[in-house]
N, C-alpha and C positions, 0 to 999 in steps of 0.2 A: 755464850749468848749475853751474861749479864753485863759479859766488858763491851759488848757491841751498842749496848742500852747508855753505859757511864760515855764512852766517847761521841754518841749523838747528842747527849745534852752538855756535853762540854762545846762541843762545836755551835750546836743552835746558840748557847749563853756567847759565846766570842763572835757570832754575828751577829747578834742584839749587841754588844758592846760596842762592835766596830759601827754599827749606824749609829748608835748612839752617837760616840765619839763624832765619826763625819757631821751629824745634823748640830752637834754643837758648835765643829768648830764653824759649820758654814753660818749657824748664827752668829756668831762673834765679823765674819765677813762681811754679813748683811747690815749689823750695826753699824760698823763702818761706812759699807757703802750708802747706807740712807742717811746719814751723818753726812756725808760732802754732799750726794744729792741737795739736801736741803742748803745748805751752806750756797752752793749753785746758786741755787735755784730763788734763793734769801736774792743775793748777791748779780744776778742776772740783769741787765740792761738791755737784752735782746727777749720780744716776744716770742719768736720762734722756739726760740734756746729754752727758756723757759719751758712750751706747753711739751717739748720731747722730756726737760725734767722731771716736768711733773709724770708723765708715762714712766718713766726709768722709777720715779719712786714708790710711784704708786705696783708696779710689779714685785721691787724689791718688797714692800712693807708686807705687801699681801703674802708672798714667800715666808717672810719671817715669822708674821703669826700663822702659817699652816704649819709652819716646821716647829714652834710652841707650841701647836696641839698635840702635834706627832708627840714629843717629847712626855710630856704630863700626862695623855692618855694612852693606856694600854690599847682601846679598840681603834686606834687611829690606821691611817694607809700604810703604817709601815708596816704592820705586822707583830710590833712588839710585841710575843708573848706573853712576859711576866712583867707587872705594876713595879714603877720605882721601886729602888732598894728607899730605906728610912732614912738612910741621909741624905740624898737627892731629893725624896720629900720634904726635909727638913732646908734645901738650900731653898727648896722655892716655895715654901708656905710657912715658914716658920721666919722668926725674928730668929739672929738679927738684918738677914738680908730679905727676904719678900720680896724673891726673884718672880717669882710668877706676877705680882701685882707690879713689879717694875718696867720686868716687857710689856705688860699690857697697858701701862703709863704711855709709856712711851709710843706703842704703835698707835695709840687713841691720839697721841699730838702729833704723830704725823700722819693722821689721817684728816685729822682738825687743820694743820696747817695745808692740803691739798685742796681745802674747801675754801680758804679763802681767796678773796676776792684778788686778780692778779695786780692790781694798782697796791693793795694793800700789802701783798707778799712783795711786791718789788720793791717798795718802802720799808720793810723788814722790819715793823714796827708790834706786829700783831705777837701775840703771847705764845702762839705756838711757834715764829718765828725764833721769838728771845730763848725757849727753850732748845731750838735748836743746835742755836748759838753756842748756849753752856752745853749741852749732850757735843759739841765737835771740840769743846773744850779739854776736856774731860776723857774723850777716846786720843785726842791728840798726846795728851800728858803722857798716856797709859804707855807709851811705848819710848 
């Protein structure tokens, strides 16, 4: 009986692990894709094209900070049982990265750049534009 007890909490821990793993890598997807979105959408000379960008990234961003909660909070939809291990906590609340305060940078400027006015986003002049810009810079390197 007690080995029936050791292989349920091996297996519970390896599917905690495995969504973890999935919901990270599909954040590292979402970066990406709201990275060209915006680049688009920066970049756009078409009305049209533009207001379906803005839907495309406004579903992605929204996506990306549910899946940041998942992550960081144990009562979240996914069910994580057990709280971060301490160096996961350490990737996102501690120097020298302040992962958590970096996504959340980042989804607040692309949700500041969906607010702007579409004359001003098509001009690609506005601040959450220019941050854009450096954020597609910056995931383009990466690879």
């Amino acid at each position: 009986m007690r080995n029936y007890f050791n292989l349920e909490e091996i297996t519970t821990a390896r599917k905690i692990s495995a969504a973890v793993i999935n919901i990270s890598g599909r954040q590292r997807m979402l970066s990406q894709r709201t990275a060209f979105f915006c680049m688009r959408l920066v970049g756009s000379q078409n009305g049209v094209e533009r207001a379906k960008l803005r839907g495309n990234l406004l579903e992605a961003i929204e996506l990306m900070e549910k899946s940041h909660r998942d992550l960081i909070n144990t009562d979240s939809s996914i069910n994580l049982v057990s709280p971060p291990s301490a160096t996961v906590k350490a990737l996102y609340f501690e120097a020298p990265l302040y992962l958590d305060k970096q996504v959340r940078q980042y989804i607040d400027r692309i949700k500041a750049l969906l607010q702007v006015p579409d004359a001003e986003t098509q001009a690609g002049k506005s601040p959450s534009a220019v941050y854009c810009r450096s954020c597609w810079r910056r995931i383009t390197r990466s690879f």
